[in-house]
Structure formats: C-alpha cells, structure tokens
C-alpha positions as CSV (number, residue, x, y, z in Angstrom):
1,X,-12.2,25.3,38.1
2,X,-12.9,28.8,39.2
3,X,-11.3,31.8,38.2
4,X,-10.2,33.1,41.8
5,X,-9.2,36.9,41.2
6,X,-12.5,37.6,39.3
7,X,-12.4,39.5,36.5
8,X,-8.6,39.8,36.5
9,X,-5.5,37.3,35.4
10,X,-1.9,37.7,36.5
11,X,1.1,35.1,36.5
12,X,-0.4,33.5,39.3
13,X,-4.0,32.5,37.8
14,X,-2.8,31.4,34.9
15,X,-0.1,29.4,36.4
16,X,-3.2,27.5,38.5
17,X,-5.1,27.2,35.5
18,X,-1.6,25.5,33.8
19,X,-1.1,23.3,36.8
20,X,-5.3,22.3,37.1
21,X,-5.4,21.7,33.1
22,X,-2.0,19.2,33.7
23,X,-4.1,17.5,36.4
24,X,-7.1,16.6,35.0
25,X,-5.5,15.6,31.7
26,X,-3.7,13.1,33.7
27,X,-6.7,11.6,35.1
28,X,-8.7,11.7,32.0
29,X,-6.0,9.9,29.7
30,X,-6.8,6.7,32.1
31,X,-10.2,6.1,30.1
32,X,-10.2,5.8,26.7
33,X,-14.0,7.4,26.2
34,X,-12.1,10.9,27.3
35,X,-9.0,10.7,25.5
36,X,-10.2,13.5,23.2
37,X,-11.0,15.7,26.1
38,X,-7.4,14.5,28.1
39,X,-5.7,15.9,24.9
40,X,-7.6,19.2,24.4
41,X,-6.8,20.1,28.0
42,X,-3.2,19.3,27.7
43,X,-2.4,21.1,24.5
44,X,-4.2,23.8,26.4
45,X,-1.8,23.6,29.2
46,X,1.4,23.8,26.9
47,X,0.2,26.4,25.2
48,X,-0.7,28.5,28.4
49,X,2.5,27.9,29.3
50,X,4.5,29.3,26.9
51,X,1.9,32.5,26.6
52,X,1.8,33.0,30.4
53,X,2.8,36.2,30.2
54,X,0.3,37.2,27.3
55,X,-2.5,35.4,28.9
56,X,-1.8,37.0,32.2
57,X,-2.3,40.7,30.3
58,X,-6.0,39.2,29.3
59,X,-9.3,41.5,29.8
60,X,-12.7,41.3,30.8
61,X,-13.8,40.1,27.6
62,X,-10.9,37.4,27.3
63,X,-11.3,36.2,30.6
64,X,-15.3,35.1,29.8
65,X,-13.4,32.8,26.8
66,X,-12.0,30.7,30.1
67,X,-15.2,30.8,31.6
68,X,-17.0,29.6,28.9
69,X,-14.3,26.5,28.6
70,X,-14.8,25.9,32.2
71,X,-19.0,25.3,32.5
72,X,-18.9,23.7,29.5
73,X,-16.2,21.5,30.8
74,X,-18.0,21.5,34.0
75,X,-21.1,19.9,32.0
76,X,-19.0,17.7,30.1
77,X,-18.0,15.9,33.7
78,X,-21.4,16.7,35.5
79,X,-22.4,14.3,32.2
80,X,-20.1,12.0,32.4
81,X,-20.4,11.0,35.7
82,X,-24.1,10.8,36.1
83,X,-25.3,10.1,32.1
84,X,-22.0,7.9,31.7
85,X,-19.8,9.1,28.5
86,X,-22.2,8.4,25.5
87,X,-23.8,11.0,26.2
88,X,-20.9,13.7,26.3
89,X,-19.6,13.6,22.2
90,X,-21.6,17.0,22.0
91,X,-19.7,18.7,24.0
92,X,-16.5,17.2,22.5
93,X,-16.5,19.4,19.6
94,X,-18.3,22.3,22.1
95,X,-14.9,21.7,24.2
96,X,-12.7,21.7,21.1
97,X,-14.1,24.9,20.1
98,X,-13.7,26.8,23.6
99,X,-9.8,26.1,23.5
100,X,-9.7,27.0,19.9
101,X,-11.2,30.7,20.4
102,X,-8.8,30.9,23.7
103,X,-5.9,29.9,21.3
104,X,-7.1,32.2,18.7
105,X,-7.8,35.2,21.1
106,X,-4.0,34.7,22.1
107,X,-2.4,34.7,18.7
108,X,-4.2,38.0,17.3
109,X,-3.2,39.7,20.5
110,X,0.2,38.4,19.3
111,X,-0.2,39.1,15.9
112,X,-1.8,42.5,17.0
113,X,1.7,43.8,19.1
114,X,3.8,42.9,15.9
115,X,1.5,45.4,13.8
C-alpha cells in the first residue's frame, strides 16, 4: 500500500486506505497463522472510518505513522510468503504497535480540539 498524494491525506486517501485495510483483512482471516494481523488491520479500518475526517486533516509528521505501518506490514508479507509464517511473530507485536501510535496520534488530536 502506497500513500498516493505524498505527503498529504484528504477524504479520498483515507477512504483507499479504509477500503485496502477491509481487503486484506478479508484475505488474511482465511489462515489461522495471520488471524492476529487480519484483526489489527480491521479494527484499523473501523476506526479510520469513523475518524475519516480527522485522519484526512493529518500532517507530515502523522502521515510517516502510516508509512511506518505499511513497510512494516510490507515485511510482515514479504516474510510470510518467502520464510513461511514462523518467522513473522516479531513483527506481530511491531504491527500491533504501528496501529496503536496511529490510534493514539488520532485521539490526542481529538482530545487536543476539546481543550
């Protein structure tokens, strides 16, 4: 997955990014070794989703937390597909951690507006 419009989001993007993330949940959830990962990028969807419009205001510096998530994610399949999937529980938590700081960023920009 590629960020098209660079170093800028708008409704657009982050609908793709929505749609994409919905996709290859739906393919992961049909092995069981990539379950975890299915479920991440799911819950990552929803919750894109329902932010679009805050995730669509992102910066520069919010935009690299989606580009992190995606070589890492990138790795994670480069992995599974050529070392097969015992090989990828690193990047599990490595994953986990990517959407957890994207979730993060989102609810202090929320929290932040409210102040």
């Amino acid at each position: 997955m590629e960020i098209e419009n660079g170093y800028e989001f708008n409704r657009k993007t982050v609908k793709n990014i929505v749609k994409n993330l919905h996709c290859i949940s739906k393919v992961l959830h049909s092995y069981k070794e990539t379950i975890k990962i299915a479920d991440l990028m799911e819950d990552l969807a929803h919750f894109l989703k329902h932010y679009i419009e805050d995730v669509a205001e992102f910066e520069i510096e919010d935009i690299a937390l989606f580009e992190t998530l995606f070589s890492n994610f990138n790795t994670w399949l480069l992995l599974s597909f050529f070392d097969g999937t015992n090989n990828i529980q690193e990047y599990d938590s490595i994953i986990a951690n990517n959407v957890k700081d994207i979730i993060n960023r989102v609810n202090y920009k929320l929290d932040k507006d409210f102040e």
